[in-house]
C-alpha positions in Angstrom: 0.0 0.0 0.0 1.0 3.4 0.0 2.6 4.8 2.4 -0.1 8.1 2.0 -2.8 6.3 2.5 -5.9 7.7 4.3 -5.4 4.6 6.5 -2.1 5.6 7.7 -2.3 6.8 10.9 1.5 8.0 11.3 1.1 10.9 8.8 -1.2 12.4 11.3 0.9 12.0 14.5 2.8 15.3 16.0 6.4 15.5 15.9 8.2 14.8 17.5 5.8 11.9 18.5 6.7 9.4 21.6 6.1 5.4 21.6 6.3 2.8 24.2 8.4 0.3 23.0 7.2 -3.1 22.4 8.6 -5.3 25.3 8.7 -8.8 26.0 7.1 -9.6 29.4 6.8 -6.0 30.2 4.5 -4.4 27.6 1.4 -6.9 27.7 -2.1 -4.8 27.9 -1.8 -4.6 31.9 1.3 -2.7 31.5 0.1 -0.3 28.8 -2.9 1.0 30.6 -0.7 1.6 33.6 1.6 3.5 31.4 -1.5 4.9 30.0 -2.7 6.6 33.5 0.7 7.7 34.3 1.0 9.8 30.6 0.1 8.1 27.4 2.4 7.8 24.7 1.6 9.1 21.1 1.5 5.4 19.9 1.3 2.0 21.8 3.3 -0.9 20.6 2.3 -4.8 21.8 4.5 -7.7 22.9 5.8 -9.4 19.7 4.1 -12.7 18.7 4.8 -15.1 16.6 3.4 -15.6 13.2 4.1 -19.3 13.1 2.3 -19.7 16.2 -0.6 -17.6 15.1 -0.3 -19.7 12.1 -0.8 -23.0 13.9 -3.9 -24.6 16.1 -2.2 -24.8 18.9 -0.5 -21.7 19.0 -2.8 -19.5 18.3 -4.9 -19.7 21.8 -1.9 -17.8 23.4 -0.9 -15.4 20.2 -5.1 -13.9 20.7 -3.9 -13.5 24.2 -0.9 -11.5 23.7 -3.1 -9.3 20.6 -5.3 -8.4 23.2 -6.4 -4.6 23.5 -7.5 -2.6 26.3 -11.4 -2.1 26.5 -11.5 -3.8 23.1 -11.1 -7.6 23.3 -10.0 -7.2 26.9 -11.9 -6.6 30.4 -8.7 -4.1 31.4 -9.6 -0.4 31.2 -7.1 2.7 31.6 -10.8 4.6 33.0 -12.4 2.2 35.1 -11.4 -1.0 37.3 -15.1 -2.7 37.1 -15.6 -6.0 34.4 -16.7 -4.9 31.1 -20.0 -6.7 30.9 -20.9 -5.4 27.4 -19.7 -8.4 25.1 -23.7 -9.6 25.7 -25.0 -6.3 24.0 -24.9 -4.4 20.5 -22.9 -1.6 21.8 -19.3 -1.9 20.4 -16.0 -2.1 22.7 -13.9 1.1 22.6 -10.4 0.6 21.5 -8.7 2.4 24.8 -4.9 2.1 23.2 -5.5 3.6 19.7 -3.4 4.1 17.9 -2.1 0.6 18.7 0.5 -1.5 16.7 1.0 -4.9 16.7 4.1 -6.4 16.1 4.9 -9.6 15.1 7.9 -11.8 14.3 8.9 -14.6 12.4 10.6 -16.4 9.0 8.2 -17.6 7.1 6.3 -15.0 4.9 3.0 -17.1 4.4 2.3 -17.5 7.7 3.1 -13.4 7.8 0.1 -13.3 5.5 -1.5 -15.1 7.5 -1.1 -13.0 10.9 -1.4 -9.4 8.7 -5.1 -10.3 7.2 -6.2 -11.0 11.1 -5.1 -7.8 12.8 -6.7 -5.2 11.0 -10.4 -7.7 12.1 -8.8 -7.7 16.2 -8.6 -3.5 15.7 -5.2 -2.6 15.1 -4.1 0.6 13.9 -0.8 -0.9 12.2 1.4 -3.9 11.8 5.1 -3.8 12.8 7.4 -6.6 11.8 10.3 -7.1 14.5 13.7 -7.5 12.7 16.3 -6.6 15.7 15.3 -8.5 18.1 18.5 -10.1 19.7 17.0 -12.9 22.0 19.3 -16.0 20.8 15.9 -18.3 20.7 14.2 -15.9 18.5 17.5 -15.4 16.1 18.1 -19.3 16.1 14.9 -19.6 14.6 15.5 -17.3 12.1 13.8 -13.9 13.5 14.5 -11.0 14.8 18.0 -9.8 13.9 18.5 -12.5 12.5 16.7 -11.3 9.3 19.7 -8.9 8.6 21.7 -11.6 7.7 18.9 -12.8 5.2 17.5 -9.3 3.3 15.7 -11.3 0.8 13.3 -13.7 3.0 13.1 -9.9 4.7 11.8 -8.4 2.0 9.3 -11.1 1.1 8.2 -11.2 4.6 7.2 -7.5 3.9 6.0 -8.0 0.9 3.5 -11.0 1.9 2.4 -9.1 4.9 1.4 -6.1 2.7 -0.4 -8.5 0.2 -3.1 -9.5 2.9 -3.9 -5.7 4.8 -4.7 -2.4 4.1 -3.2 -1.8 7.5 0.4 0.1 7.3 3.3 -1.8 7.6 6.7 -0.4 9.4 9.4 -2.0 10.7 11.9 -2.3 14.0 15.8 -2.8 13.4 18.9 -2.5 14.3 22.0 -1.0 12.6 23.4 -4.6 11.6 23.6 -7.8 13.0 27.9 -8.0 14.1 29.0 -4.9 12.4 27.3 -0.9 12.6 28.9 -0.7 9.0 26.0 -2.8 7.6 23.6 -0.1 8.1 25.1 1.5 4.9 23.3 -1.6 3.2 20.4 -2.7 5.4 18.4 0.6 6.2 18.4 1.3 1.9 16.8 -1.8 1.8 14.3 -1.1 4.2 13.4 2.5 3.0 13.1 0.9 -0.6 9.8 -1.3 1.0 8.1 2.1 0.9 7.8 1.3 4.4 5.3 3.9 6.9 7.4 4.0 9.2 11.0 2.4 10.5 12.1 2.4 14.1 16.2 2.1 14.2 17.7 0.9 17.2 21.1 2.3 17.3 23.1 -0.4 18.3 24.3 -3.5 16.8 22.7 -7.3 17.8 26.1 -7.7 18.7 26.3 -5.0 20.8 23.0 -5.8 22.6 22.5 -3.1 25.1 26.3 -2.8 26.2 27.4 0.1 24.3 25.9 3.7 24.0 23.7 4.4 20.9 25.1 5.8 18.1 23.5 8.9 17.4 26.3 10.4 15.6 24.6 8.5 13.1 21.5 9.9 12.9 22.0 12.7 10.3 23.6 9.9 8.1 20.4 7.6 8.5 18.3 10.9 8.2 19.6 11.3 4.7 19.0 8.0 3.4 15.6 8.2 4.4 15.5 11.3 2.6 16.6 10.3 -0.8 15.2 7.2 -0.6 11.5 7.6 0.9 10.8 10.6 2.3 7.4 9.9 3.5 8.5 6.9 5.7 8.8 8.3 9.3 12.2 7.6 11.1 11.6 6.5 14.3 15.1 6.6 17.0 15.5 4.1 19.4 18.2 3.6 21.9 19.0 5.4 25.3 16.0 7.4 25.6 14.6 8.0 28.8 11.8 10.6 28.7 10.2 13.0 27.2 12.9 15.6 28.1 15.4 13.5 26.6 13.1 13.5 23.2 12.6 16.9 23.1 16.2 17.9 23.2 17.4 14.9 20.5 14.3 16.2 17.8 15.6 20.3 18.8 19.6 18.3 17.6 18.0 16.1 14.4 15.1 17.6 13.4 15.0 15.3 10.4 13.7 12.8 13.1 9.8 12.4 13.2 9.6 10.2 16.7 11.0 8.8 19.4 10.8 5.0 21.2 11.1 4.5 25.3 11.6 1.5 26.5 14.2 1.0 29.3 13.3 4.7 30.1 9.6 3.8 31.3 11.7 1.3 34.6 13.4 4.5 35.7 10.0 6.6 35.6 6.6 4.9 34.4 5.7 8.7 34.5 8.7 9.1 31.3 6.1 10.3 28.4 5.6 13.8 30.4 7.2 16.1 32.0 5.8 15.3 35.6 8.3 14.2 38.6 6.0 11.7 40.2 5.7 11.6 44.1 6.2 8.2 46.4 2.5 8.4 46.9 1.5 8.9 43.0 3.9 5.8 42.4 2.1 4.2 45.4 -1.2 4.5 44.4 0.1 4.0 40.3 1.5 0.5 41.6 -2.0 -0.1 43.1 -3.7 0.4 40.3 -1.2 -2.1 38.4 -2.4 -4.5 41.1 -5.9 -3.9 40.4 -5.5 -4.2 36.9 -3.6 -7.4 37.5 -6.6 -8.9 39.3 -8.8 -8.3 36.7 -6.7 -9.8 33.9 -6.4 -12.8 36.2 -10.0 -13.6 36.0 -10.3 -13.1 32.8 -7.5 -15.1 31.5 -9.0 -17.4 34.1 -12.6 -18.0 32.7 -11.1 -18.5 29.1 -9.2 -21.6 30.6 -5.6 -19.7 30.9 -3.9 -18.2 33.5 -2.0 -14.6 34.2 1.1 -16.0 36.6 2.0 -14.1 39.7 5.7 -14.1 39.1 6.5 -11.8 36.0 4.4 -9.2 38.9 7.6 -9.1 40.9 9.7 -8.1 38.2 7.6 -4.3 38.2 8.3 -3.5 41.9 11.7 -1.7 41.6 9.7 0.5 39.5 7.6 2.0 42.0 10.0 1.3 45.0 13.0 2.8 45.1 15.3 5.4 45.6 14.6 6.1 49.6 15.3 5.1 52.1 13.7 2.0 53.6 12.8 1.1 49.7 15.4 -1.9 49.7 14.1 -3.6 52.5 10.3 -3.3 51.3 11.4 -4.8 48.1 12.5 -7.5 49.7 9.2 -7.8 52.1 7.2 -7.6 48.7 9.4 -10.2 47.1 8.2 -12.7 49.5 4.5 -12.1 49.0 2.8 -14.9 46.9 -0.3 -13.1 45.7 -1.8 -9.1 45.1 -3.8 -9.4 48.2 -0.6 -9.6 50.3 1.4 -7.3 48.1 -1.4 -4.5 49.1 -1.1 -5.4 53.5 2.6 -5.0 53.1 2.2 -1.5 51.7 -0.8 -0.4 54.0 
């Protein structure tokens, strides 16, 4: 499709605009909406999921799950913490997360096809195909980064995906997959797929998250985009913390259009303003996380799944830290088992 079309959302975003970045175990549809209350990004990205598994009877039970959307196909709601009892009536859900992108990953560019005709029916705003991803399970199996080492499947992969929506397709990367000199080849390639937008990580798959991003880069990458397809927005990725930090890069590179937090949103789930949160706003922001918890619990629970308790333990540092005494209530809260005793340890 074109990357004008009326159904492409990103041309009508502010710029610089801000998205949570997609985040495995972190950015499910619990996570968002607290995200959400605290100060909503421009755009929300989902979990990646599998295409193959979407693809396949018995993975697709859990891939639904993970496509979930806020007050859309799911009882969690940034406005109000009662069940949606409305999936008996006529009146249609409200998508609560839009615009909402869902991003998927994979090898194999049927089953790509596959995934893309379904999301635009499960009220997605866009489709975003992960390609620097640098888990070594997903890049053994072919995804991920691991597409920069095979441009053509990463083209077709594109191209099948495009075949079967109207919905616009854009891209994650990273510079290369060893080297940051193999940008020089694999961003032209991307900008050629007339892409709507492409988010670039500024590191290497090599480099994981052990080096600083290389921004120096950016008017480089700016210019590619530039001859190449100038209506594809650049998204940066990499280091940034908060709006602040956003502001200041797009005043620097201007050619930019938006930025991505992810790390940025564990040092201050308040990172998409400008607000300095209080220990009781990120109290009661940490209740409402446990609320929200419950409720996606239950529901997972009465389709025959379950929401584990575990991965919740993982989120306290957010909200706890930084005073004193915020150590040893970690470690009181690390020894509850459920939400119930979470909130008598904070009362």
């Amino acid at each position: 499709m074109n990357v004008a079309s009326a159904e492409n959302f990103w041309q009508n975003l502010p710029k610089p605009f801000l998205i949570l970045a997609p985040m495995e175990g972190v950015t499910d549809v619990v996570f968002r909406q607290v995200v959400a209350k605290a100060g909503r990004p421009d755009v929300f990205f989902t979990e990646f999921t599998n295409v193959s598994s979407f693809a396949s009877e018995k993975g697709k039970h859990d891939a639904l799950e993970r496509l979930d959307i806020a007050g859309l196909s799911s009882r969690v709601c940034s406005e109000t913490l009662k069940t949606d009892n409305s999936s008996n009536s006529n009146t249609p859900r409200k998508n609560l997360e839009s615009p909402i992108v869902a991003q998927i990953w994979g090898k194999n560019p049927e089953h790509f096809g596959e995934t893309a005709a379904a999301l635009s029916e499960l009220g997605f705003s866009g489709l975003d195909i992960n390609m620097g991803c640098p888990d070594k399970h997903v890049n053994k199996a072919g995804g991920g980064a691991a597409l920069i080492k095979t441009p053509e499947l990463a083209v077709e992969c594109i191209a099948k995906a495009r075949e079967k929506t109207s919905l616009p397709i854009s891209v994650k990367t990273r510079l290369g997959f060893t080297y940051v000199e193999e940008y020089k080849t694999w961003l032209p390639l991307l900008f050629r797929q007339n892409l709507a937008a492409l988010t670039v990580h500024l590191r290497t798959r090599k480099e994981m998250s052990k080096v600083p991003a290389h921004y120096k880069l950016i008017p480089e990458i700016v210019k590619i985009r530039d001859d190449i397809s100038p209506n594809t927005k650049l998204i940066i990725n990499g280091d940034i913390m908060d709006k602040n930090q956003a502001l200041e890069l797009s005043l620097k590179y201007p050619g930019v259009d938006g930025f991505m937090i992810g790390r940025g949103v564990f040092q201050n789930p308040y990172c998409f303003t400008s607000h300095k949160p209080s220990r009781e706003e990120l109290t009661e922001l940490f209740l409402y996380h446990l609320d929200l918890f419950d409720l996606r619990a239950e529901e997972l629970s009465e389709r025959g799944s379950r929401y584990p308790y575990e991965p919740l333990k993982h989120f306290i540092k957010i909200y706890f830290s930084g005073f004193d005494g915020s150590k040893e209530l970690r470690a009181k809260m690390m020894e509850c088992k459920t939400t119930r005793e979470l909130r008598e340890v904070i009362r």
